[in-house]
C-alpha positions in Angstrom: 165.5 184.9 193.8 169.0 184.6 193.3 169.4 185.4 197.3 166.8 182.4 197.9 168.5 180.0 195.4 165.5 179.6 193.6 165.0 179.2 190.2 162.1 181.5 187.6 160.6 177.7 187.4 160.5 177.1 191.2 158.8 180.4 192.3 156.5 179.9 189.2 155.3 176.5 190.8 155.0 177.6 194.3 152.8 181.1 193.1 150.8 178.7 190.8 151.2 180.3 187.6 152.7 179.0 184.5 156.5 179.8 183.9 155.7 181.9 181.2 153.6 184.3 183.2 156.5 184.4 185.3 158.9 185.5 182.9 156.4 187.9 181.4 156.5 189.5 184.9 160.3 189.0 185.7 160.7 191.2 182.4 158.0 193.3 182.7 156.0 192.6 180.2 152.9 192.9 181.7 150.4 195.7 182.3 148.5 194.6 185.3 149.0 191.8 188.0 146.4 190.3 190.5 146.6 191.5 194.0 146.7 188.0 194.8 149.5 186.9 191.9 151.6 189.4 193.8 150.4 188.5 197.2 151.4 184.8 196.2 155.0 186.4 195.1 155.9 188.3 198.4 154.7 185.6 200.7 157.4 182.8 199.0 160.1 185.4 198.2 159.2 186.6 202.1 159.0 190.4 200.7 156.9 193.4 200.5 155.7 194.7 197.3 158.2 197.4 197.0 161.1 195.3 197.4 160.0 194.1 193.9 158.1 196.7 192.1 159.2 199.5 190.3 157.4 202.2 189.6 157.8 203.6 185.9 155.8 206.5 184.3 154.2 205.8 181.2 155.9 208.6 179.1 158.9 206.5 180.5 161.2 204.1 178.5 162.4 201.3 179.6 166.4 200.7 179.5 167.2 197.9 178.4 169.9 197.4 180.9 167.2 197.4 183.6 165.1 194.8 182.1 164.8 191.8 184.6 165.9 193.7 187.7 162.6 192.8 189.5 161.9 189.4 190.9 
């Protein structure tokens, strides 16, 4: 987002979901997405899924460090 200067708020409003969603998937605090939540993501951030997903394995914890290295 940073490389698009756009702001959490912006892409929220051109997805269509709420800011706080957003956030909640910026940080990862979310267990599921909609194919189409994510479709709406990579088609204004001009991406492909993996440029913004990480894949994590349940036993996994999270680092701290890392949180809010996605979109």
């Amino acid at each position: 987002m940073a490389d698009r200067k756009m702001s959490l708020n912006d892409l929220a409003d051109k997805v269509g979901i709420t800011n706080v969603n957003m956030s909640r998937i910026k940080t990862g605090k979310i267990k599921a997405i909609r194919f189409s939540t994510l479709n709406a993501i990579c088609k204004v951030l001009e991406c492909e899924p993996g440029d913004i997903l990480k894949y994590l394995d349940d036993d996994d914890d999270l680092d701290p460090s890392e949180e809010g290295e996605g979109i």
